[in-house]
ZAFI-581237 format. One record per atom (N, C-alpha, C, O): z, y, x. Coordinates in steps of 0.2 Angstrom, whole numbers, plus 5000, padded with zeros to 4 digits. Layout:
ZYX ...
//
This chain:
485647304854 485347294861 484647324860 484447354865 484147324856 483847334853 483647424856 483247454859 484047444853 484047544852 484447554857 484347604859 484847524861 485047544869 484047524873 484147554879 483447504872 483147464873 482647524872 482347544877 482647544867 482047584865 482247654867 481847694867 482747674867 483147724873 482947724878 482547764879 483147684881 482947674888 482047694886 481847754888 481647654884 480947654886 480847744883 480447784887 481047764879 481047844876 481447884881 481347944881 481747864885 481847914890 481647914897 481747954901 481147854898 480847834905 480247864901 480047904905 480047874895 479447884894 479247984894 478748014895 479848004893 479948084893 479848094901 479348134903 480448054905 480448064911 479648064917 479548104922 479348024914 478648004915 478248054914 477848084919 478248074908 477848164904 477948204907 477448244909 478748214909 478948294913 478748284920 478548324924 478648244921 478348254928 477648264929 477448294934 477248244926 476648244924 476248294923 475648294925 476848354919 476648394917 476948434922 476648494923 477448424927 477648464933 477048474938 476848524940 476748394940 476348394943 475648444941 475348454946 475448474934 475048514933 475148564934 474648604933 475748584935 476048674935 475448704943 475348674949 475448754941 474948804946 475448794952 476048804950 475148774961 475348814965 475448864966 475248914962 475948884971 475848954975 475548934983 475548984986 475448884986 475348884990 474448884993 473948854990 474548934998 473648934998 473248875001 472648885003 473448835001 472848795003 472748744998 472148714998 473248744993 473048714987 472648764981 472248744977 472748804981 472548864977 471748894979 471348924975 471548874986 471048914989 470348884986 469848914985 470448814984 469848804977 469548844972 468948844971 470248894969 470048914963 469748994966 469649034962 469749014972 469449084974 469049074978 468749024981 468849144978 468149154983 468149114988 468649094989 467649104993 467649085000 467749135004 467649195003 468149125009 468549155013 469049195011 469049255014 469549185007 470149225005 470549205007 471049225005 470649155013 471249145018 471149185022 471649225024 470649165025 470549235030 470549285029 470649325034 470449315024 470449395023 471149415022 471349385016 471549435024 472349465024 472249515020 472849535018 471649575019 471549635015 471549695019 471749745017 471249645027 471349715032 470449735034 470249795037 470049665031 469349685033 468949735028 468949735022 468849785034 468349815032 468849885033 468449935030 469349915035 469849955037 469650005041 469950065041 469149965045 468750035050 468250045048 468150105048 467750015044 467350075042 467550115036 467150175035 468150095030 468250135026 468650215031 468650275029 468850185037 469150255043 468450295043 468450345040 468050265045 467450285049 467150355041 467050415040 467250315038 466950355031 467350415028 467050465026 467950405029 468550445026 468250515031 468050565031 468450465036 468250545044 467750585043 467650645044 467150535041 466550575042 466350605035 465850625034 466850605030 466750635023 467150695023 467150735019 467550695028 468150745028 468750715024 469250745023 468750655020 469450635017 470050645020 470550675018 469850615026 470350615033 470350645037 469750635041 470850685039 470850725044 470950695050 471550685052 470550665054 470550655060 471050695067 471450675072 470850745065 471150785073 471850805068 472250835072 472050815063 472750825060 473450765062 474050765062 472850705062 473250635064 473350645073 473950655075 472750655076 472650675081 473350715086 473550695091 473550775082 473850815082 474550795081 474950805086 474550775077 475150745076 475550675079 476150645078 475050655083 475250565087 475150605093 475150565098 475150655095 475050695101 475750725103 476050735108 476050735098 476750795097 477350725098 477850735101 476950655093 477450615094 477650575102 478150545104 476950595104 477050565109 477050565119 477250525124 476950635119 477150665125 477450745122 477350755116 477850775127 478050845127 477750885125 477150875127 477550945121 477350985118 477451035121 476851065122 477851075123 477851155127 478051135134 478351085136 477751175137 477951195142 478351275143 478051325141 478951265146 479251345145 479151345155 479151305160 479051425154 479151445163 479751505163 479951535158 479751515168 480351565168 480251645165 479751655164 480851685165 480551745162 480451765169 480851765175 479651815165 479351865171 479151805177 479251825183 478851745176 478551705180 477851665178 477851635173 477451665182 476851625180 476951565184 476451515184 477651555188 477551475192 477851415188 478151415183 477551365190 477751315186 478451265190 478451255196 478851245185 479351205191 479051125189 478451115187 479551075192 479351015193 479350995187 478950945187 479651005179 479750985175 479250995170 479050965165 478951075172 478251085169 477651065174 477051085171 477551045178 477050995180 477150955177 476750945172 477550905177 477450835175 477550835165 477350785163 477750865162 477450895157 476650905154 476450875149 476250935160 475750935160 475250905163 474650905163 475750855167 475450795170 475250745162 474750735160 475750735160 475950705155 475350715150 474850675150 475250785147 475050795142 474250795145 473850805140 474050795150 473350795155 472950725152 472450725149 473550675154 473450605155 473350585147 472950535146 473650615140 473650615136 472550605133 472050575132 472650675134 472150705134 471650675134 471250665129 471450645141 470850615146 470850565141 470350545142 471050525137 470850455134 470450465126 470150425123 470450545124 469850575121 469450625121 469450685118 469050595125 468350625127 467950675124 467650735125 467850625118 467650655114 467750715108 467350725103 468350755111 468950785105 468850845110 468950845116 468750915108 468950965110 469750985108 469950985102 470151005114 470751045112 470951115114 470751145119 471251135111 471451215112 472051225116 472451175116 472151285120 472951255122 473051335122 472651375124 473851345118 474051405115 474551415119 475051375120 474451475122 475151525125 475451595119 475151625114 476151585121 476351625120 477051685125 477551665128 476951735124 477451775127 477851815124 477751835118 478451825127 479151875120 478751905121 478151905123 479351965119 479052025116 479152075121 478752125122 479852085128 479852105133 479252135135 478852095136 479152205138 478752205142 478052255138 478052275132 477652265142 477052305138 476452235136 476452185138 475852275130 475652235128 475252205132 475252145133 474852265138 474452245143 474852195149 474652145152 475452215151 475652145154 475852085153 475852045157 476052075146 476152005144 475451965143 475451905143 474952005143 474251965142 474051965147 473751905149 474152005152 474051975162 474651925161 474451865164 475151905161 475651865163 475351795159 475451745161 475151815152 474951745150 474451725153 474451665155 473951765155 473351735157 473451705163 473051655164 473951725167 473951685172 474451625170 474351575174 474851625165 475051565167 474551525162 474451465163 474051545156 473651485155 473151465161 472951405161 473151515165 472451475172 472851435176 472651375178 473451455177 473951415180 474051325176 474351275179 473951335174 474151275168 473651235168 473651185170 472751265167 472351225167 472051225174 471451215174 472351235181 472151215187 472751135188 472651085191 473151155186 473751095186 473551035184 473850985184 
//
């Protein structure tokens, strides 16, 4: 009875210890853990300070600004405009094209843009560059 006895107390006493030392094992959870770190590490997600590393990047040249520019431009409205051969008119589908790409435009003020024509090969060199020309004036009266 005895050694059934001290069994028992030697395995309530183990059972006692593991938990004991369970209870000492590290969180993961942040509100128990935010003692042992800096102040404000809850808050901080690792996104402060994102715009001025942007601001820096651009204004060092790291980052191409107007490359990104460029390319969130292409992804996001229409990109050519085609007009008919041997015409400088525009149909409904190239207006609102460059409606589109107008309304784009207007929400960076601060950005100058280029706008690139091109004409085949048809034709002499001196009238594809009157036909361009009009269709680039045509394009920015639109």
């Amino acid at each position: 009875m005895q050694v059934t006895m001290r069994k028992k107390i030697c395995i309530a006493g183990l059972s006692v210890s593991l938990i004991a030392l369970a209870a000492c094992a590290p969180s993961s959870d942040a509100v128990y853990t935010q003692f042992y770190r800096e102040s404000g590490a809850l808050a901080d997600t690792g996104a402060f300070g994102n715009s001025l590393l942007n601001n820096q990047l651009v204004q060092t040249g790291e980052r191409q600004y107007t490359f990104d520019l460029a390319n969130r431009f292409a992804n996001e409205v229409l990109t050519t405009v085609n007009f008919a051969f041997n015409s400088a008119a525009l149909d409904a589908g190239a207006r609102d094209t460059l409606n589109e790409q107008a309304k784009w435009i207007r929400q960076f003020p601060e950005i100058r843009f280029r706008v690139y024509g091109h004409t085949d090969s048809v034709g002499g060199t001196r009238y594809n560059k009157n036909l361009g020309n009009n269709v680039r004036m045509l394009s920015f009266i639109t």
